[in-house]
N, C-alpha and C positions, 0 to 999 in steps of 0.2 A: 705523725710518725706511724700510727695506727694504721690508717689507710692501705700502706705497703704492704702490710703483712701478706694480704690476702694475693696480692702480684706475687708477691718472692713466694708464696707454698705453688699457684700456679707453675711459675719460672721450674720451680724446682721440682716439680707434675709431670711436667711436657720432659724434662728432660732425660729426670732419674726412669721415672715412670712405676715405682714402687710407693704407697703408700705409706707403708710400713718405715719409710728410710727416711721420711720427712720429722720422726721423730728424734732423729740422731743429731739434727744442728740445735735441736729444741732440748734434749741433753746437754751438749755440749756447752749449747749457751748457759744454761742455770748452772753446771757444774765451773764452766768457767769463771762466772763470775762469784758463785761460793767462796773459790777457791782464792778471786783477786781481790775480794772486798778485808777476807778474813789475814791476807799477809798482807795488806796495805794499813790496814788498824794495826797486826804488831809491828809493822814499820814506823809507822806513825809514833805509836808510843816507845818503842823502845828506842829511835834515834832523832828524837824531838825534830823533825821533820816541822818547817810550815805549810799547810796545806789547804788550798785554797778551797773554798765551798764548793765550789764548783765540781772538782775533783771526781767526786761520786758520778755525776752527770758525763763527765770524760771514759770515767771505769766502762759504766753500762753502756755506751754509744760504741767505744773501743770493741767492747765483748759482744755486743750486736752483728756488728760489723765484720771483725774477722771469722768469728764463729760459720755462720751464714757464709762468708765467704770459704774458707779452709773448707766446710761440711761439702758443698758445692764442687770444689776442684776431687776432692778426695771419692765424693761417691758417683761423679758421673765417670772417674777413671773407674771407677769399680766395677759401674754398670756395664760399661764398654768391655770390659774383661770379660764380665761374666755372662753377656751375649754374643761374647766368641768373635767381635770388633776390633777387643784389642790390636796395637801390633807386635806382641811380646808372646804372643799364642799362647798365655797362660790355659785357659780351659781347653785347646787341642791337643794338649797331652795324656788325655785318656783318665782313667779311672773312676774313681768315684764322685759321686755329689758334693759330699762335703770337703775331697781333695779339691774338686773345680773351685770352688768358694773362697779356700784356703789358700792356692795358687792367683786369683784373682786379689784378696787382699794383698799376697807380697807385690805384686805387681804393680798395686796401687799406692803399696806404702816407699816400693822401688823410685817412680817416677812424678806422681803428685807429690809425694812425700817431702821429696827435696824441694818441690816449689813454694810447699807449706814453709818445711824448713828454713830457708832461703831467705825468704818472705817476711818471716819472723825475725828474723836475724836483721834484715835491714832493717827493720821499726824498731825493734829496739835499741839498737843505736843509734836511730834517729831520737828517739824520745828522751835517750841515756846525754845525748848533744846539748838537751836543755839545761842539763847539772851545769853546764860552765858560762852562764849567763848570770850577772847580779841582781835578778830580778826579785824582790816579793811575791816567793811561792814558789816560782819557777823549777827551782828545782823538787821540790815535790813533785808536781805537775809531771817531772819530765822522767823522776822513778818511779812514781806510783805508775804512771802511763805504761814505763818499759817492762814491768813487772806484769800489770795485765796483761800484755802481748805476751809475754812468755808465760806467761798461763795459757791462754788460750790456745798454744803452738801446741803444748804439753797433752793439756786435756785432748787437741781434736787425733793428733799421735796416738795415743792411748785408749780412747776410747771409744774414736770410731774404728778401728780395726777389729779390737777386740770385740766390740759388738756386732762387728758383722758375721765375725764366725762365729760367736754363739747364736745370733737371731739367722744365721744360715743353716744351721741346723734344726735349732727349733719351728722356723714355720716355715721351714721347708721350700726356701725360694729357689737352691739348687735345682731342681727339678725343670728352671726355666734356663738354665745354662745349656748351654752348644754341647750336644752329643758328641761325647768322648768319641775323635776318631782313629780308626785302627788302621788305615793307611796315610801314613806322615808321609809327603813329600818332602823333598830337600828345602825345598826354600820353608816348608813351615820348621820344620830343624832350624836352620839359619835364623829364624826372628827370633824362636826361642833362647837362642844362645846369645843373640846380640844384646 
């Protein structure tokens, strides 16, 4: 599993092209799984759950996997905003750096957002599907699982937006955003509004 790493920061090099942003799915990921280890043990104990060894092994692959993925939809929509690619002309609306930034994440929390959202939502009803199986464990397996997925839904929501306006301020990435322009044509009005 090792191996990959060094492909997916590639993957995510070439595409984001920001340094600094490769460290968001690497948050997200630790925080997510903080988050799904610590309410799967009070699950665990407070609703005598059976839960196979395995389980932990599930957690971490789960939080790998979406994390990495959700960071991936949510900041190459980012990127595209805020090199002025978008189709929603979030940064040709003029003003300042940190408004472009600021408009660039709604933008991204607008339409990646929902695929995150979406996304999340089908898995954990798929994982939630395992509870009605008579299996040994199984349904452990199939809340604890749907529990990390909506952790991770949670945290990449949360915490990659939020840190991109604050680390768009602080190191100043605004400054590679598409110059605010002061003649909007009609059709850039029309994407904005669409």
């Amino acid at each position: 599993a090792l191996p990959i790493f060094p492909f997916i920061a590639l993957i995510f090099g070439w595409r984001v092209r920001r340094p600094q942003l490769l460290l968001l799915p690497l948050l997200t990921t630790l925080s997510s799984l903080v988050l799904s280890y610590a309410c799967a043990t009070l699950a665990a104990r407070h609703t005598g759950l059976q839960v196979p060894t395995y389980q932990g092994d599930i957690m971490l692959f789960l939080c790998l996997a979406l994390s990495i993925d959700y960071s991936f939809f949510l900041l190459t929509r980012f990127q595209d905003e805020v090199r002025g690619g978008g189709n929603r002309g979030a940064t040709s609306r003029g003003g300042s750096d940190a408004s472009a930034v600021r408009a660039a994440v709604l933008v991204m929390v607008e339409t990646s957002g929902r695929v995150v959202s979406l996304s999340g939502a089908i898995l954990v009803l798929t994982w939630l599907a395992l509870c009605c199986f008579p299996v040994f464990g199984l349904a452990g397996v199939g809340l604890l699982s749907a529990l990390t997925v909506a952790m991770c839904v949670v945290v990449n929501m949360l915490v990659t937006p939020s840190m991109l306006v604050l680390l768009g301020r602080c190191l100043r990435w605004a400054p590679r955003c598409a110059k605010p322009n002061t003649t909007t044509t009609r059709a850039e009005i029309g994407r904005a509004h669409v």
